[in-house]
C-alpha distance (Angstrom), angle and dihedral (degrees) to the residues before:
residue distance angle dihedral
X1 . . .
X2 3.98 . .
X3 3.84 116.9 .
X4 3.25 112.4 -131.6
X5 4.18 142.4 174.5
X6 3.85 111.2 -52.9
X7 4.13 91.0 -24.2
X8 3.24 101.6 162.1
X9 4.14 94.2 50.7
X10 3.62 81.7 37.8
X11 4.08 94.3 63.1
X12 4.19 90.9 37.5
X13 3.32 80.9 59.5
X14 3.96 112.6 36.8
X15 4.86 76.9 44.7
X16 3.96 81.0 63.4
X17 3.52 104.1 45.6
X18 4.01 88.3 43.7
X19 3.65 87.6 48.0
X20 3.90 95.5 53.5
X21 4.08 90.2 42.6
X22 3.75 89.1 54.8
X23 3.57 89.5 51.2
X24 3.77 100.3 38.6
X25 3.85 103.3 26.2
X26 3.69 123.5 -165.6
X27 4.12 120.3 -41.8
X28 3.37 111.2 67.5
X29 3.70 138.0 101.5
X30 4.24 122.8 -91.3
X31 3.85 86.0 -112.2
X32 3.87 95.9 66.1
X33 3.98 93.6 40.8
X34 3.80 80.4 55.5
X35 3.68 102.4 42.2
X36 3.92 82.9 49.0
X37 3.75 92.0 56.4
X38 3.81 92.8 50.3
X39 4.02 95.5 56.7
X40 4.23 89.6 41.8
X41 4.25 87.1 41.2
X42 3.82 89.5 51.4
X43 3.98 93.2 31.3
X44 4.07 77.6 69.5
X45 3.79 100.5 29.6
X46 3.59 90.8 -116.0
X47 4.07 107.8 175.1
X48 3.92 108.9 -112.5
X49 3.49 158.8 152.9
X50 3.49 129.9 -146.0
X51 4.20 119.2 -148.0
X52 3.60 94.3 -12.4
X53 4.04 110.5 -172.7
X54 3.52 121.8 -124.3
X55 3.89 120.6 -157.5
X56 4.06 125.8 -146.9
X57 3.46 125.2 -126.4
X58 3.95 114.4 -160.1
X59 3.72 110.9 169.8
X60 3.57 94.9 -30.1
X61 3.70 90.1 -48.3
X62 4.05 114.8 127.6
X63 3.85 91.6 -138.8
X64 4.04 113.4 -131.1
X65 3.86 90.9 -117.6
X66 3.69 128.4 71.6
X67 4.38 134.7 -146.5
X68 3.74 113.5 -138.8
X69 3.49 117.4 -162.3
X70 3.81 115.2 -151.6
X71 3.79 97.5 -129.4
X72 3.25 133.7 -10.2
X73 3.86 115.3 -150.8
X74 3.54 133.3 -150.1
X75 3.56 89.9 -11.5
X76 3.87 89.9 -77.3
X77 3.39 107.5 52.4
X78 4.20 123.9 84.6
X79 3.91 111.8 -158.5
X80 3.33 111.4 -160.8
X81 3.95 109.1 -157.1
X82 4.50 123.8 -152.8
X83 3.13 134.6 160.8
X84 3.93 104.4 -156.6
X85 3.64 125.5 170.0
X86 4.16 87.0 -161.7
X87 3.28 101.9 38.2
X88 4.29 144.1 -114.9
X89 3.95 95.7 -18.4
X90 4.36 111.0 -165.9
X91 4.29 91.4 -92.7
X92 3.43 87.7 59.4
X93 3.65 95.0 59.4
X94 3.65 84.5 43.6
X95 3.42 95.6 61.6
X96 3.35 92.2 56.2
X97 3.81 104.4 61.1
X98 3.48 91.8 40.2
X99 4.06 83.7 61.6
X100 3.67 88.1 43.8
X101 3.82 86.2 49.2
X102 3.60 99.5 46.1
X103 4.24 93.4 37.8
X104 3.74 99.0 50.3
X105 3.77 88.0 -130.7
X106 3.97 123.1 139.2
X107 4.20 88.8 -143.9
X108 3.74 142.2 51.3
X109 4.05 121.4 164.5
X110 3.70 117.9 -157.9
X111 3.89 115.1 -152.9
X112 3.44 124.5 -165.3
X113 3.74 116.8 -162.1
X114 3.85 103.1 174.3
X115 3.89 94.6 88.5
X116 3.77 137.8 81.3
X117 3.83 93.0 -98.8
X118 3.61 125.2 22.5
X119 4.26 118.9 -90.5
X120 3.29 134.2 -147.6
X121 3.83 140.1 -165.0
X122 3.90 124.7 -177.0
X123 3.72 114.0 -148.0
X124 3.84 114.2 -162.2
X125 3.72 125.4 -171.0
């Protein structure tokens, strides 16, 4: 098996999000895929933090508007939560390094929910 960033983390979290979509299934809003994740993340006392705000820094300027990350997991992980019916479009990957950007984390995961089976995008920085 191939090591990668944070795998282990990565699969606690990746066996929640699976867990909630094969409870849930495709349909329902980001907030309840979200809400789900905080009862199964807590069920397991997985470390997070839910909507954690992100400032900008332009030139030494604290811009007016903020980034908040959906969760951030074991303090080092940003998950990144959708609920798509087509699919990871290119602003969605955006988002996510300009979390990673912004957070100083190495990692963000972006789940999308709002298909048949579960998807998942790794976002490396």
């Amino acid at each position: 098996m191939n090591n990668y960033l944070y795998q282990e983390e990565t699969y606690e979290i990746i066996g929640k999000c699976i867990e909630v979509h094969k409870n849930l299934g495709a349909g329902f809003l980001e907030i309840v895929y979200k809400d789900a994740l905080e009862f199964e993340f807590k069920k397991v006392n997985i470390s997070f933090e839910r909507e954690v705000k992100y400032e900008v820094n332009y030139k030494e300027v604290i811009l007016p508007h903020y980034f908040y990350a959906d969760f951030v997991v074991f303090d080092k992980i940003i998950l990144e939560v959708k609920a798509l019916s087509k699919g990871f479009a290119d602003e969605h990957i955006a988002q996510g390094i300009n979390y990673l950007k912004v957070s100083g984390n190495k990692l963000a995961l972006l789940v999308n929910f709002g298909e048949t089976s579960l998807k998942q995008k790794r976002i490396i920085l």
